[in-house]
Structure formats: C-alpha cells, structure tokens
C-alpha positions in Angstrom: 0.0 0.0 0.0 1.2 3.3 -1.1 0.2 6.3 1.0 -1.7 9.4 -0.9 -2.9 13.3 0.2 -6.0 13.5 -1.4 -7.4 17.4 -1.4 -11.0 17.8 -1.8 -12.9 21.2 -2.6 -16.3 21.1 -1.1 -19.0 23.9 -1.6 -19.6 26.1 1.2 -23.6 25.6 1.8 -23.7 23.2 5.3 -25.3 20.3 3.6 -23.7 19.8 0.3 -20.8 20.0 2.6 -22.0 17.3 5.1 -23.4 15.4 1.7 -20.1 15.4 0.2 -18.4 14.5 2.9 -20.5 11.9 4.0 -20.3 10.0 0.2 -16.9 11.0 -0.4 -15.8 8.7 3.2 -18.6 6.2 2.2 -16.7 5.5 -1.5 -13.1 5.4 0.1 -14.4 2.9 2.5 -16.1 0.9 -0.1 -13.1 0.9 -2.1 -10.9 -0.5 0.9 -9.1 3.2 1.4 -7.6 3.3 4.8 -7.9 7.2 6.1 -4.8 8.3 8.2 -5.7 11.6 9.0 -8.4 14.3 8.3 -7.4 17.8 8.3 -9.9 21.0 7.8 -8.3 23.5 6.5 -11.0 26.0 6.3 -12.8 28.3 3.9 -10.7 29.8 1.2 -10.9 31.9 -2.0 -10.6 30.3 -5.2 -8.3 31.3 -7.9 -11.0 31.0 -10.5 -14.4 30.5 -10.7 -15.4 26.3 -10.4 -18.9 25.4 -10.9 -19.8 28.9 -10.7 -18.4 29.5 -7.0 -15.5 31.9 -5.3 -14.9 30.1 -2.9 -14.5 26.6 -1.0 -14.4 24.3 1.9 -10.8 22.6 1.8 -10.1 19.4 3.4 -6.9 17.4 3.4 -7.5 13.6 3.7 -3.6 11.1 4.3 -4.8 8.3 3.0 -3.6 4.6 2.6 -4.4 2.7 -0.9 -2.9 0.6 -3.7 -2.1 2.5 -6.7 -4.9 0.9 -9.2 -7.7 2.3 -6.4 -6.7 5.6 -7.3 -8.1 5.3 -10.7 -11.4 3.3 -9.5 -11.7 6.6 -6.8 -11.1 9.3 -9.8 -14.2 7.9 -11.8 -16.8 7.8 -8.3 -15.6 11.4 -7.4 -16.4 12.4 -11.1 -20.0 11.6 -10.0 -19.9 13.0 -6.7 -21.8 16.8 -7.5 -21.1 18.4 -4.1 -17.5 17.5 -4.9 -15.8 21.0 -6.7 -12.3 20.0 -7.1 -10.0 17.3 -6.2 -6.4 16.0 -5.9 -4.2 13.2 -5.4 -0.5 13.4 -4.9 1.4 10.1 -3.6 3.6 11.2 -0.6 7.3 10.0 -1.2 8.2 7.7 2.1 
C-alpha cells in the first residue's frame, strides 16, 4: 500500500458540505481506502471560478491505498456533485 494526500474542494452551503463528505468517506471505504488523518483546512478563496463559485471548503485527507484504487476513486468522485475540485498526490516515504 502506497500512502496518498488526497485534497477535496467542497461547496460552502452546510449540507452539500455534510453530503459530500458523507459520500466522499462512504466511496473510500467501499473501495478499501484506509484514512490516516483528516485535516480541515477551512474556507478559502478560489483562484477561478469552479462550478460557478468563489470560494471553497478545503479538506486534506492522508490516505492509505494501492495505486490501481486511485483510478477506480477518480471515476466515483467524477460523480460526486457536491465535490468542486480534487487532488491526489502520492507522498514519497
């Protein structure tokens, strides 16, 4: 297992945040994605305009997976619509 930071843009309304959140953990945990850490890092200004929003809800997720999950993730989060943006980057041990 290789471990991942996965960044996740949420919308700012309450409940597309909770929504999002909730289904985002639900499809790492169905895909056998061991969550190290979760890490808010608050409400921030976008540097363009993403589903016709300013601004965004960050949250930084340390993950644990096997590399061919990350694909499997990448096309459920494409379907996730209170996702705005997100991002994996493999951390080097």
């Amino acid at each position: 297992m290789r471990q991942y930071e996965l960044t996740v843009i949420f919308p700012l309304e309450e409940d597309l945040y909770q929504a999002g959140r909730e289904q985002l953990q639900s499809d790492l945990s169905s895909n056998e994605v061991e969550i190290e850490k979760t890490d808010e890092t608050g409400d921030r200004d976008l540097a363009y305009e993403i589903k016709k929003r300013r601004r965004g809800r960050y949250v930084l997720y340390t993950i644990k997976t096997e590399p061919e999950k990350i694909t499997v993730l990448d096309r459920v989060f494409k379907l996730n619509a209170n996702l705005l943006k997100y991002l994996f980057v493999r951390v080097e041990q």
